[in-house]
C-alpha positions as CSV (number, residue, x, y, z in Angstrom):
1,X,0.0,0.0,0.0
2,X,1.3,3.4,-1.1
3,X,1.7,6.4,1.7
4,X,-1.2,7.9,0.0
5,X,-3.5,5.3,0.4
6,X,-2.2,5.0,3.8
7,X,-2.8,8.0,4.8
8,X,-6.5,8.3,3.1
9,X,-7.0,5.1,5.2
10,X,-6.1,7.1,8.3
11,X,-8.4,9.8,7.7
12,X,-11.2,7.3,7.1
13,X,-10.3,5.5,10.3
14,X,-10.2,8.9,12.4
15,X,-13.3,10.2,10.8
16,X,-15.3,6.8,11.5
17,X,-14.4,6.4,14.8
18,X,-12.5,9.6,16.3
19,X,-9.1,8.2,17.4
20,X,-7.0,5.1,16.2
21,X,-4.4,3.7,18.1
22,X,-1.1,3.2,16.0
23,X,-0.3,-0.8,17.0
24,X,-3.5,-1.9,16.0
25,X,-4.0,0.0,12.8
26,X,-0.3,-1.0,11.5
27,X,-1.5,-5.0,12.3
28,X,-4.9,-4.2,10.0
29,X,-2.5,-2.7,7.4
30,X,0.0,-5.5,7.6
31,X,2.5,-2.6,8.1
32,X,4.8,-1.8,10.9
33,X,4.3,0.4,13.7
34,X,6.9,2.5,12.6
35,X,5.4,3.2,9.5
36,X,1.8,4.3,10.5
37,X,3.8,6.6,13.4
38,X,5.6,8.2,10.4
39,X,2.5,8.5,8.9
40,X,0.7,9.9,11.5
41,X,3.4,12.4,11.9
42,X,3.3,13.6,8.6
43,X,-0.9,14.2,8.4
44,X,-0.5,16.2,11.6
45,X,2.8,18.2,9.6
46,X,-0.2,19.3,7.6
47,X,-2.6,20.2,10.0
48,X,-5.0,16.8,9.1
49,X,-4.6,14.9,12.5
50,X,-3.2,15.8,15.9
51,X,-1.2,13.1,17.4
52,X,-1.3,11.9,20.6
53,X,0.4,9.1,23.1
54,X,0.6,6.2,21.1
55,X,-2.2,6.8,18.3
56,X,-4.0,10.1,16.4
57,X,-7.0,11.7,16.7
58,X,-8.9,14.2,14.2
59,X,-8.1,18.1,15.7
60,X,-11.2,19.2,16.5
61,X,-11.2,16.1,18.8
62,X,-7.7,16.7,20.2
63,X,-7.6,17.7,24.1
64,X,-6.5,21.7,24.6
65,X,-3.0,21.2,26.5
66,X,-3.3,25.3,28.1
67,X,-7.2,24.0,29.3
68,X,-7.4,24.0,32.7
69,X,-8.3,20.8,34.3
70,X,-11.7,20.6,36.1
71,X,-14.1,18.3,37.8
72,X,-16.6,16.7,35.9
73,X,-18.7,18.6,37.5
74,X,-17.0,22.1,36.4
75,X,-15.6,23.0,39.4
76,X,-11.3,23.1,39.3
77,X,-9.5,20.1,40.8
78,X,-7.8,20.4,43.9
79,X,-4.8,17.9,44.5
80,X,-3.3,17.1,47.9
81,X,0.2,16.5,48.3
82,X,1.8,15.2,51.2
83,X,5.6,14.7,51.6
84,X,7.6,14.3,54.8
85,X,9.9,17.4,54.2
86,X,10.4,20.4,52.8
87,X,13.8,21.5,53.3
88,X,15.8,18.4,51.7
89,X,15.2,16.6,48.7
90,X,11.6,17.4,48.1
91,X,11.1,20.9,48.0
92,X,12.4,20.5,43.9
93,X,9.8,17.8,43.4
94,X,7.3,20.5,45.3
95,X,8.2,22.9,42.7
96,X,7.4,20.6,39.8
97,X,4.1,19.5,41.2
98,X,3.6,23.2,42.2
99,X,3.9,24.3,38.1
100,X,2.5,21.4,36.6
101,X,-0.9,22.4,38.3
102,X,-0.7,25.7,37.7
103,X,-0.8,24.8,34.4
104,X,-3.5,22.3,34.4
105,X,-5.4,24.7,36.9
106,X,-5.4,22.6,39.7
107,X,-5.3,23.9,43.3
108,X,-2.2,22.2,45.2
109,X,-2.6,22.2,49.0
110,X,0.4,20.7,50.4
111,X,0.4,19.0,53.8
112,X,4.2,17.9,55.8
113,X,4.3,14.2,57.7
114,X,7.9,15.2,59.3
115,X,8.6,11.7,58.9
116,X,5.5,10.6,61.3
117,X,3.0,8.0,60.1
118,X,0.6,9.5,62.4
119,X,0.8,12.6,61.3
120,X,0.7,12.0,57.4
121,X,-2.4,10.2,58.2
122,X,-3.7,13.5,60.2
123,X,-2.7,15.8,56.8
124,X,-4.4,13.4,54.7
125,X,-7.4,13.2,57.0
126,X,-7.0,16.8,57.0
127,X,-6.8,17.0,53.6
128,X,-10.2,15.1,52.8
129,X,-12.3,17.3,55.3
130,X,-11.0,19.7,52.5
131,X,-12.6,18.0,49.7
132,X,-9.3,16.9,47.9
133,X,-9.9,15.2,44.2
134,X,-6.8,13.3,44.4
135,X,-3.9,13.1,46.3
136,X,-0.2,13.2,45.7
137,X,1.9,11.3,48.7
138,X,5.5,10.4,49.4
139,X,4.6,7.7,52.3
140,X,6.9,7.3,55.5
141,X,6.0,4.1,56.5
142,X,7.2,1.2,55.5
143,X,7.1,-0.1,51.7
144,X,4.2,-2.3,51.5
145,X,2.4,-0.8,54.3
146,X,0.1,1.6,51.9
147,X,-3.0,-0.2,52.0
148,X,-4.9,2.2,54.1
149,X,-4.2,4.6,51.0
150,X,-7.2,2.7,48.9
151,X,-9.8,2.8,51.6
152,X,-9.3,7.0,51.0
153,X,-11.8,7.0,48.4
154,X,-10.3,9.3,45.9
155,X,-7.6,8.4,43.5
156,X,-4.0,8.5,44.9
157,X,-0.5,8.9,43.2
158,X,2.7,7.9,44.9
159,X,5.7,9.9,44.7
160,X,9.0,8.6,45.5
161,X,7.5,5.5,47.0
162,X,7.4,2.1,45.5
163,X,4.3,0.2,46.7
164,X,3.5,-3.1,47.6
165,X,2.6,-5.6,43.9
166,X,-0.6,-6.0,46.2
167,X,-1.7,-2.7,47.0
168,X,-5.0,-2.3,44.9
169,X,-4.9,0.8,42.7
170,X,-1.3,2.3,43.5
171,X,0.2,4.1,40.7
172,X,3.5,5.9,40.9
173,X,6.1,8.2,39.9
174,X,9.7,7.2,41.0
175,X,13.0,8.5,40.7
176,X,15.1,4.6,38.9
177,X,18.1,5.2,42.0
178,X,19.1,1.9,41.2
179,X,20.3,3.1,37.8
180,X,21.5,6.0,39.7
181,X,23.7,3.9,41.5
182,X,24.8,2.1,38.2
183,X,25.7,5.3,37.1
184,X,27.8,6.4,39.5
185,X,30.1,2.8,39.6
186,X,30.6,2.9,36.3
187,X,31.7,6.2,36.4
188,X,34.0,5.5,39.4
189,X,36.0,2.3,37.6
190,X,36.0,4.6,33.7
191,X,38.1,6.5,36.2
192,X,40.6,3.9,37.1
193,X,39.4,2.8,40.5
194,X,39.7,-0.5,41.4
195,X,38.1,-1.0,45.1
196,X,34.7,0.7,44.7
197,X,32.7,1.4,48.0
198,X,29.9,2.3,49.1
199,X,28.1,4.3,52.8
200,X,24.9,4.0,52.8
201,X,22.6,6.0,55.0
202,X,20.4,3.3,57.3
203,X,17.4,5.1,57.4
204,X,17.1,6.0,53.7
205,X,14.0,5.1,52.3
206,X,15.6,4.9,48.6
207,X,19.2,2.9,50.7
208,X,18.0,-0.8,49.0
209,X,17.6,0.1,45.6
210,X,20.9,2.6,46.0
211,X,22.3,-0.6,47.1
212,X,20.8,-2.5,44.1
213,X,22.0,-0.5,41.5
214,X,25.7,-0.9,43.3
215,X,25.8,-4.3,43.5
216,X,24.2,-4.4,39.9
217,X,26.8,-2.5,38.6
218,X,30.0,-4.1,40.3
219,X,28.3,-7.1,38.9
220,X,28.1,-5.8,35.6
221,X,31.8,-5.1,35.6
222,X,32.8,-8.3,36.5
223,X,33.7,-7.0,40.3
224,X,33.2,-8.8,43.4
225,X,31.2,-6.6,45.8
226,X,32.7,-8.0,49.4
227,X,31.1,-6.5,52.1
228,X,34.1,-5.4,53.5
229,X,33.4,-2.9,50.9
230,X,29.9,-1.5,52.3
231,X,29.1,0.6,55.1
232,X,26.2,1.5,56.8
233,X,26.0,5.3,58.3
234,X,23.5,5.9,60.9
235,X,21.9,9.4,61.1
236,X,22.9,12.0,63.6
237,X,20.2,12.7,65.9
238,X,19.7,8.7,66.3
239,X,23.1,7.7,68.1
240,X,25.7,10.3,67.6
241,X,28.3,8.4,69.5
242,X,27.3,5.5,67.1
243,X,27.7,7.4,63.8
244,X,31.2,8.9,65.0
245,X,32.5,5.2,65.2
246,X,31.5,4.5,61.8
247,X,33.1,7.4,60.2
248,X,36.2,6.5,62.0
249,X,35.8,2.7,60.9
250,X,35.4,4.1,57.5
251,X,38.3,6.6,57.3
252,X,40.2,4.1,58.9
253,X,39.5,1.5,55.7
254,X,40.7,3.9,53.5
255,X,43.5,4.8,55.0
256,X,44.3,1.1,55.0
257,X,44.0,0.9,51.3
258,X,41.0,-1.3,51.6
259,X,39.0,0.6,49.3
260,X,40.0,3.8,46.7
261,X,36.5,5.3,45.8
262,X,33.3,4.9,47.0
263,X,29.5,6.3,46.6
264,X,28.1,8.3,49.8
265,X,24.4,8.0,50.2
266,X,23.6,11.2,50.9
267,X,24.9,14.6,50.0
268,X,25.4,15.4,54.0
269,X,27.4,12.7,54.9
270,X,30.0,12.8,51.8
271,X,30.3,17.0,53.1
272,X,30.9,15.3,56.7
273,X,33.7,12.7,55.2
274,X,36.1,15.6,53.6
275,X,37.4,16.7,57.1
276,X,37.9,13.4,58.7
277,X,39.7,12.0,55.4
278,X,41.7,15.6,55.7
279,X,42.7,15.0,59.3
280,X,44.0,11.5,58.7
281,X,46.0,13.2,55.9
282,X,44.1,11.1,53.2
283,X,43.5,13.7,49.8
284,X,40.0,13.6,48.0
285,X,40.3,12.6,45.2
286,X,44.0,11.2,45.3
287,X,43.5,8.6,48.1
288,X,39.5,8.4,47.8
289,X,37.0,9.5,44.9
290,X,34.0,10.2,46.0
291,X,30.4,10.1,44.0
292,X,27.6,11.5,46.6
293,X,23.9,10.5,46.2
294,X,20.7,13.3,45.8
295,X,23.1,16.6,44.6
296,X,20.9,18.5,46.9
297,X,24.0,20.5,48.3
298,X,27.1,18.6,46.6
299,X,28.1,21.3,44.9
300,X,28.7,23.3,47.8
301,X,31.4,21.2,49.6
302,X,34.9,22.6,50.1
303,X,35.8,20.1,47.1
304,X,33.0,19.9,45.0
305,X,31.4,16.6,44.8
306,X,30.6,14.7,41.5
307,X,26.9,13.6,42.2
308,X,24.1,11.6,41.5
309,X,21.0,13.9,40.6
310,X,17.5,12.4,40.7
311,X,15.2,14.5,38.6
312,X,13.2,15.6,41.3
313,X,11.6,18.4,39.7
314,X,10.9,16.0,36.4
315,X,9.0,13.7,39.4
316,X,6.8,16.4,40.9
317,X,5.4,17.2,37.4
318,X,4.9,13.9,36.0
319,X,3.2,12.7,39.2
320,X,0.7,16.0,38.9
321,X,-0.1,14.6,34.7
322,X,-0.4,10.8,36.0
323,X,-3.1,11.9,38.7
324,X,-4.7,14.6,36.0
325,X,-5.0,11.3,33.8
326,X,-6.4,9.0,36.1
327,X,-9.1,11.3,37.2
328,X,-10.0,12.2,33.5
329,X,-10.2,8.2,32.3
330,X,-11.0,6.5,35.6
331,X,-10.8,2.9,33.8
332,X,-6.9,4.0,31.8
333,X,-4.5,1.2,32.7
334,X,-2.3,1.3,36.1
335,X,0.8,3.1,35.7
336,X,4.7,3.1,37.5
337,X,6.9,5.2,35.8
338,X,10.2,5.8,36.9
339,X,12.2,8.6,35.8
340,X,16.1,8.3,35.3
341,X,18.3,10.6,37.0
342,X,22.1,11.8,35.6
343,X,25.5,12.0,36.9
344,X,26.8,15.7,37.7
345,X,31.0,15.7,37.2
346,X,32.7,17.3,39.8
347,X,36.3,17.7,41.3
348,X,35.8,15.0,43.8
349,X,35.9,12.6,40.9
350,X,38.2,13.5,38.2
């Protein structure tokens, strides 16, 4: 079939039924996907279809992206967000969820847990006395402990969280920090380094899959991951005397050769590291490389450090369009999307 006919078939297609979805019209045609996409894309060049995810539909039929989002009803959506911080990490993902519903004219009304399962359960509660159309929540309970999220009754979007395969209805928007972490150990042996380690925050809610994508990328290398190699940092106001041991036991390994690079989950404690390497008269990067993890404040170390950066604001607004979408087409498949963050070179590093 000639492009021509193909395209006169589209047109027949979108004026028969409104829409078309790409896959299954290039199986009718005995043609492949990429060719009706191609197609597609050069009808809308000239005006004849707007495209859309994964299929076209006729213009006049197309949503209006500047629209602002409303209630079936008429009234405008109000979203709820709940996250347990705003001073590290998240207020970057509150700024994308801020302008994405601005620009879908949604009302955001954010609520803070402070890292207290009963108190992200009084925001939300709060929240709903509101009247809330959806809500927007980075849990702080455990991972698989979301179920009281479904009995809400609105629709619910997490953000930063990974849920439970048996938690009914939970869609997501991640940050992949396992690829993260990939990113960072490749980086760290394309640099010559040979005995890659890794401190890991214990009360990180994102420390396994950092962990994940360290072990995954070792692996990947062909590197042995001993766990003479891997440290666990606990935070400050939890047992000070305990986390001063650690960093000793840590600065200690490297001045012992055991290891000659190593990923620091988060941005605080690699900052904390560069004076206790200095005083034990160990050089960053000479004696140690160092990759930190969320690039919240890297760049502002004495020695700036190269850094992991998950796209925080890229999470805020996709998580903003995935709950737009599921209140617009209630039945849409279940979605987890998870975002890939990059690798910011600094001197700690090279």
């Amino acid at each position: 079939m000639h492009a021509e006919d193909r395209h006169q078939a589209i047109l027949r297609r979108l004026r028969e039924r409104g829409s078309l979805r790409v896959t299954d019209f290039a199986e009718e045609l005995k043609v492949s996907a990429v060719t009706v996409r191609r197609d597609v894309e050069a009808l809308a060049e000239r005006g004849l279809v707007a495209r859309v995810h994964g299929g076209a539909l006729l213009p006049e039929n197309a949503p209006d992206p500047t629209a602002p989002a409303v209630h079936p009803t008429g009234p405008p959506l109000v979203f709820g967000l709940v996250v347990p911080t705003a001073d590290y990490y998240y207020p970057e993902v509150i700024k994308g969820a801020r302008e994405a519903a601005a620009a879908r004219g949604i009302r955001l009304v954010l609520g803070i847990s402070q890292y207290r399962p009963d108190e992200e359960r009084a925001q939300v509660r709060q929240l709903l006395a509101h009247g809330i159309d959806g809500l927007l929540i980075a849990p702080c309970g455990p991972v698989g402990d979301q179920d009281w999220l479904t009995a809400l009754g609105v629709p619910f979007t997490l953000v930063e969280r990974r849920s439970g395969d048996d938690v009914p209805g939970a869609e997501r928007v991640v940050t992949d920090h396992a690829y993260g972490a990939r990113l960072a150990v490749r980086h760290l042996a394309e640099s010559g380094r040979e005995r890659i380690g890794l401190l890991l925050r214990a009360d990180s809610p994102h420390g396994a899959l950092v962990q994940e994508g360290y072990l995954g990328g070792l692996a990947s290398l062909g590197r042995p991951a001993p766990e003479s190699l891997r440290f666990t940092l606990t935070a400050p106001e939890t047992d000070p005397v305990r986390r001063d041991a650690q960093l000793d036991a840590f600065t200690r390994a490297v001045g012992g050769g055991l290891l000659d690079a190593v990923l620091v989950h988060n941005d605080h404690d690699a900052i904390v590291l560069l004076p206790r390497l200095r005083a034990r008269g160990l050089s960053v990067p000479g004696d140690l490389a160092i990759v930190a993890y969320d690039d919240e404040v890297a760049a502002l170390a004495d020695i700036p450090l190269t850094a992991v950066a998950p796209p925080k604001r890229a999470v805020g607004v996709a998580a903003v369009d995935m709950l737009s979408q599921r209140i617009a087409a209630p039945a849409r498949p279940h979605h987890h999307l998870a975002i890939l963050p990059t690798l910011t070179l600094r001197a700690s590093s090279t």
